[in-house]
C-alpha positions in Angstrom: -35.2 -16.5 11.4 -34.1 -19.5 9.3 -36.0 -23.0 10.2 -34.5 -26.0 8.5 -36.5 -28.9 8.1 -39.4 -27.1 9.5 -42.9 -29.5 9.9 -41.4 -32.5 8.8 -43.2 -35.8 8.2 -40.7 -38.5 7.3 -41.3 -42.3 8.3 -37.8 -42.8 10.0 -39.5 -46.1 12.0 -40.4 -48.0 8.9 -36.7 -48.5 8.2 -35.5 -50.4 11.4 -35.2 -53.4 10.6 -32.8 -52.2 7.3 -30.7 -50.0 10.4 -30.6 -53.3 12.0 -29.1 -55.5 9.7 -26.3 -52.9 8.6 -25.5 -52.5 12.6 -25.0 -55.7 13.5 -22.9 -56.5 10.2 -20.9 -53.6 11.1 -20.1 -54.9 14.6 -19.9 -58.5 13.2 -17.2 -57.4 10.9 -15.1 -55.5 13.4 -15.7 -57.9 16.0 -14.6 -60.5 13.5 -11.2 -58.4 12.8 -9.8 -59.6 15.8 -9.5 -63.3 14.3 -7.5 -61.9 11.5 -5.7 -58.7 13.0 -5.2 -59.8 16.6 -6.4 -57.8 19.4 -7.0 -53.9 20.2 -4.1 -51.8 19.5 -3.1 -50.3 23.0 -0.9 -47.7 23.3 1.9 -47.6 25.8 0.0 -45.6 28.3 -1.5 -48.7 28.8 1.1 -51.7 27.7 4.1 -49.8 29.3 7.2 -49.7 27.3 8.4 -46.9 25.3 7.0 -44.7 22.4 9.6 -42.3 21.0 8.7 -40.0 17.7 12.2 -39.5 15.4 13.7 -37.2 12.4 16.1 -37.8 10.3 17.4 -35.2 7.9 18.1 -37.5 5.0 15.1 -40.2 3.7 15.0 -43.8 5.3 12.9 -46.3 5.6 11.0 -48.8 8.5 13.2 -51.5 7.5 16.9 -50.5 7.8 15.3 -48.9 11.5 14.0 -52.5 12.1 17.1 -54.2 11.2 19.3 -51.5 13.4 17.4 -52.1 15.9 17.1 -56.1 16.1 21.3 -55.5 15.7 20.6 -54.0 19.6 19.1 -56.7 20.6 15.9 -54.7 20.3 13.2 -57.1 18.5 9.5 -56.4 18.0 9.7 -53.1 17.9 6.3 -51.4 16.3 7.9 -49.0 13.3 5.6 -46.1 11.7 5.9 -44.1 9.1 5.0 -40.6 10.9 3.4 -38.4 7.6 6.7 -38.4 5.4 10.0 -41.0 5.2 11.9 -38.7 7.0 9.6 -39.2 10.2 9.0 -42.3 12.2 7.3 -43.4 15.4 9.2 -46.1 17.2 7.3 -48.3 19.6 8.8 -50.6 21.9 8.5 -53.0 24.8 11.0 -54.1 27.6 10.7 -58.0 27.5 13.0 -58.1 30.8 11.4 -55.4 32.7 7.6 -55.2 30.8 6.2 -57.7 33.6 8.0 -56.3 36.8 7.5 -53.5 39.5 10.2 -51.6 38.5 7.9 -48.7 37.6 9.5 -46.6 34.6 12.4 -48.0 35.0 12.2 -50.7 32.1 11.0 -48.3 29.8 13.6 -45.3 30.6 16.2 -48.3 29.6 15.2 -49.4 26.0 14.4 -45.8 25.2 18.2 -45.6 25.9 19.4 -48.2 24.2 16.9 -47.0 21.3 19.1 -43.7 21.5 22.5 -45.5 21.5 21.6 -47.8 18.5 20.6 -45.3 15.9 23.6 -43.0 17.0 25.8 -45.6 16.3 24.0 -45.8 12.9 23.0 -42.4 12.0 25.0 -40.8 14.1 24.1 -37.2 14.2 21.6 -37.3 11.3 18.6 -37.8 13.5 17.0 -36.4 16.5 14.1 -37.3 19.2 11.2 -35.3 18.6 9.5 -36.8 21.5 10.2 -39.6 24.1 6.9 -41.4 26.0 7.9 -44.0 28.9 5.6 -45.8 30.8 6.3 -48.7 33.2 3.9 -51.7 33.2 2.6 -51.1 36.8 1.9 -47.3 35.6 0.1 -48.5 31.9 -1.9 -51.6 34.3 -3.0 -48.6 37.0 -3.9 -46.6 34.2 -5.7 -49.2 32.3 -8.0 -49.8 35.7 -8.2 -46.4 35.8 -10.3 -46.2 32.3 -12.4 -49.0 32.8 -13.3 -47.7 36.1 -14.2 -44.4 34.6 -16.5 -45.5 31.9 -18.0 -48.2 34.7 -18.7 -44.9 36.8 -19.8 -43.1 33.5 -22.4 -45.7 32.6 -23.5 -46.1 36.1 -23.9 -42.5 36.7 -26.2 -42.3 33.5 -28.2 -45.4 34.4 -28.9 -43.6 38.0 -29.9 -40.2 35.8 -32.1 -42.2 33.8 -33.8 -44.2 36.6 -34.8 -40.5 38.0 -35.6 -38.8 34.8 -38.1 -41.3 33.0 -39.6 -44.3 33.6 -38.4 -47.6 33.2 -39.2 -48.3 29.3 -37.6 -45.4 28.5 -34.4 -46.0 30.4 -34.0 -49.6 29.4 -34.5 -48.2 25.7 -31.6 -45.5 26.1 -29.4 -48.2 28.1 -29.9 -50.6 25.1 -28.8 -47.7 22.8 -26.2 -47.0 24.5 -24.5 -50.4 24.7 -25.2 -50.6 20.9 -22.8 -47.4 20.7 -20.2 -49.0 22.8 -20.1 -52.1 20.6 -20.3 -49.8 17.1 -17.2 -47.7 18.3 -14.9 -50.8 19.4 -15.6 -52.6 15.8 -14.7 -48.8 14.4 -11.6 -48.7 16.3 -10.8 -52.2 15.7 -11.2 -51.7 11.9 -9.2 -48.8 11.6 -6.1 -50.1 13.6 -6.7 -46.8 15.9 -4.3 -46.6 19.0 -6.2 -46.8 22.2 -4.5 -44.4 24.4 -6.2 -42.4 27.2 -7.7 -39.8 25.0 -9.1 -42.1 22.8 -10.9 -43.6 26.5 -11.7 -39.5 26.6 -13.4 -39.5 23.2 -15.2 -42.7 24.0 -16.8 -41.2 27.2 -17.8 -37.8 25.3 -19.2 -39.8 23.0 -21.4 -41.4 25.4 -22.7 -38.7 26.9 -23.2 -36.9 23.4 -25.5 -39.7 22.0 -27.0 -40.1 25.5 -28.0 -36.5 25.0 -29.4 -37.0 22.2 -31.7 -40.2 22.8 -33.2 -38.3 25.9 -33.6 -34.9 23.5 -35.9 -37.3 21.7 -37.8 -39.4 24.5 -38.7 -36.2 26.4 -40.3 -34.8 23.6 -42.4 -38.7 23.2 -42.9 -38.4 27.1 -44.6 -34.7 26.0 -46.4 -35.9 23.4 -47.8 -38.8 25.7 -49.1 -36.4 28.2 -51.2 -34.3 25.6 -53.5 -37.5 25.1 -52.4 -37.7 21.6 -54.7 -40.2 19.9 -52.4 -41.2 17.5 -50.9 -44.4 17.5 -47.4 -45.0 19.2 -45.7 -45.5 16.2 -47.0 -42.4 14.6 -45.9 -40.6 18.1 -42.8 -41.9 17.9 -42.1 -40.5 14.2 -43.8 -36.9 15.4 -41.1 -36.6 18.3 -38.4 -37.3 15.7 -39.4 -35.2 13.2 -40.0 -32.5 16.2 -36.5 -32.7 17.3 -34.9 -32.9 13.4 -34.1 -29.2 13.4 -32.2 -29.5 16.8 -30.2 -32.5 16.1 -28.9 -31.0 12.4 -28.0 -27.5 13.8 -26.1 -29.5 16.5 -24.5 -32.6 14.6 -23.7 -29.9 11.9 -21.4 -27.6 14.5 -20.0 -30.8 16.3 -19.1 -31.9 13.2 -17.2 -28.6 12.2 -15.6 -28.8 14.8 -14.2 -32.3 14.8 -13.2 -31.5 10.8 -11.1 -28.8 12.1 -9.4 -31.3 14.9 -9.1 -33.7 12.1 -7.4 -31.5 9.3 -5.3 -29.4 11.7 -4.6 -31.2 14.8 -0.9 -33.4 15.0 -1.1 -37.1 14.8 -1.4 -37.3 18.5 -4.9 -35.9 19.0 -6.0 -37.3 15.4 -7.3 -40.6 16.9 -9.5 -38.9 19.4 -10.9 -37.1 16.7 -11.5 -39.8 14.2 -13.5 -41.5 17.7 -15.2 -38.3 17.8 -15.9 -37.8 14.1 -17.4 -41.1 14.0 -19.3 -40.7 17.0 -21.6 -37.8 15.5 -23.0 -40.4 12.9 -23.5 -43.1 15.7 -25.1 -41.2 18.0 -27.7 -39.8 15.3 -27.9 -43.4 14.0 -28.7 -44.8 16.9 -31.0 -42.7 18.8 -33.6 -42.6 15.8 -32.7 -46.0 14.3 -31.9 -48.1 17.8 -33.3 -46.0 20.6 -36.7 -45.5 19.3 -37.6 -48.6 17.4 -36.3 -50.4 21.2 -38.6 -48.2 22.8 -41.6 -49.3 20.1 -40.6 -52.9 21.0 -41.0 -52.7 24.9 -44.2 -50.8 24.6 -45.3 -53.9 22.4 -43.9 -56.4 24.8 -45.3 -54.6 27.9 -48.2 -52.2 27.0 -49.1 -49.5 29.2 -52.4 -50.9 31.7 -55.3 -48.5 31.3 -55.6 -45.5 33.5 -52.0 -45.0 33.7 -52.8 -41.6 33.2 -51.5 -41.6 29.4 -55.0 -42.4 27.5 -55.6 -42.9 24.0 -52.1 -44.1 23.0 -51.5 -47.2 21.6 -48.2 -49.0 20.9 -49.4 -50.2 17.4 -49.1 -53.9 18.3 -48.9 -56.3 15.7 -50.8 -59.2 17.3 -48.0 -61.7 15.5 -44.9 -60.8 16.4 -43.0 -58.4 19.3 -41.1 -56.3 17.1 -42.2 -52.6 16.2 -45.4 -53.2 14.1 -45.6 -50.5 11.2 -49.1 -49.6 11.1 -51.5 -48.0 7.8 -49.6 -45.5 5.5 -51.2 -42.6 7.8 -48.7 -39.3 7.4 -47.2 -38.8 11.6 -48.9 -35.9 11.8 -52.6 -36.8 10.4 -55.1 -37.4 12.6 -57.4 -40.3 12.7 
């Protein structure tokens, strides 16, 4: 049977604090966008209004559409290019009805009008490949909808957590995890990606994925705890990665496969999940070596176990001057002292 990276003794701790700074510059910078780009690019599933997807059979471009449409009394319209200039996405918002109760109603009315404008200009050179209306009261239900799902998510895990390890290791993983959250937005923010409801679906598989992960990695610390190991936590910490390397590559490596194929072969309506996805491999393996475990170092530091907790002979590795993961002598992980 094949065994990649087989008995394994990298340092993955020692480079934390290198993780850190390119983490929070990352988040800084997408954070930051929103000065510059304005704010999250929300799809109409959640704005309300109209998205509609059109052909033409001769070449045009975004700006004779714009100017057709403005002619309608149609202004603000979002125009796309949709993979060639003979495709175009046309995204829309009734200012009269946008703010009301009348359901779809808006919405159904300026995809008309959309209609009746670029007959009168095109006549029948073009065609509606596809048609999305959403009121505002449907795109503001659905909007509490996703926040209420990934509040339920995150509670639900927290509550797993509580039950499945102690409390170091669950604040650890709940830290993680709220680095993940923050890593994703500044992605998504970066690349202009529309935040629709699958997108809300990526980000919630994504939780759970790097989740997964982190707690792949603390159970096999909580293992290696329970044998009495002498070494030093830090040490323990890099054995339990290096344990669980072969794991985490054979999985990342057929997650990822799979995500290439959504990415290369799926239309442009599923492509944004996937590039949520796609990313989401990387961050969940970044954080759960480079965020979950070097947390984990730091609240053993700051709280170290009492004696007779029925976990002898491991130490955190404290550094006496400072609560922050302490890298101890150049000692391989898996020597013994």
């Amino acid at each position: 049977m094949l065994r990649i990276f087989h008995d394994t003794k990298y340092d993955f701790i020692r480079w934390w604090r290198t993780a850190a700074a390119l983490t929070v510059a990352f988040i800084v910078l997408g954070l930051g966008s929103f000065a510059f780009r304005g704010g999250i690019n929300f799809s109409i599933e959640f704005t309300g209004g109209t998205l509609m997807q059109l052909s033409f059979k001769n070449p045009t471009d975004a700006g004779t559409l714009r100017s057709t449409l403005n002619a309608a009394g149609i202004n603000g319209a979002e125009i796309q290019e949709f993979g060639s200039n003979k495709e175009y996405t046309v995204r829309a918002r009734d200012e009269k009805n946008g703010d009301t109760k009348a359901g779809a109603a808006g919405a159904d009315s300026i995809s008309r009008r959309i209609e009746t404008a670029l007959k009168g200009k095109y006549g029948a050179d073009f065609k509606v490949e596809r048609n999305e209306s959403v009121g505002a009261k449907v795109g503001g239900e659905l909007f509490r909808g996703a926040i209420i799902a990934m509040l339920l998510g995150s509670l639900i895990t927290l509550i797993y957590l509580a039950i499945r390890f102690e409390w170091r290791f669950g604040l650890a993983a709940v830290l993680s995890t709220g680095h993940d959250i923050l890593v994703t937005l500044a992605f998504i923010k970066l690349f202009h990606l529309e935040v629709s409801l699958t997108v809300v679906a990526a980000i919630l598989t994504l939780l759970g994925y790097s989740m997964n992960d982190t707690i792949i990695i603390f159970d096999r610390v909580r293992e290696n705890i329970k044998k009495g190991s002498k070494h030093s936590f830090y040490d323990l910490l890099n054995r339990s990665v290096n344990e669980t390397l072969p794991r985490s590559i054979m999985t990342h490596a057929t997650t990822l496969a799979a995500t290439l194929a959504l990415l290369v072969f799926a239309g442009e309506v599923i492509r944004p999940f996937a590039w949520v996805m796609f990313f989401g491999i990387f961050v969940a393996t970044f954080s759960s070596i480079y965020v979950a475990s070097p947390l984990l170092m730091w609240i053993e530091n700051k709280w170290p176990r009492a004696d007779g907790a029925g976990r002898p002979g491991v130490s955190a590795g404290r550094n006496p001057t400072a609560n922050s993961p302490a890298r101890p002598s150049r000692q391989p992980a898996g020597a013994t002292r």
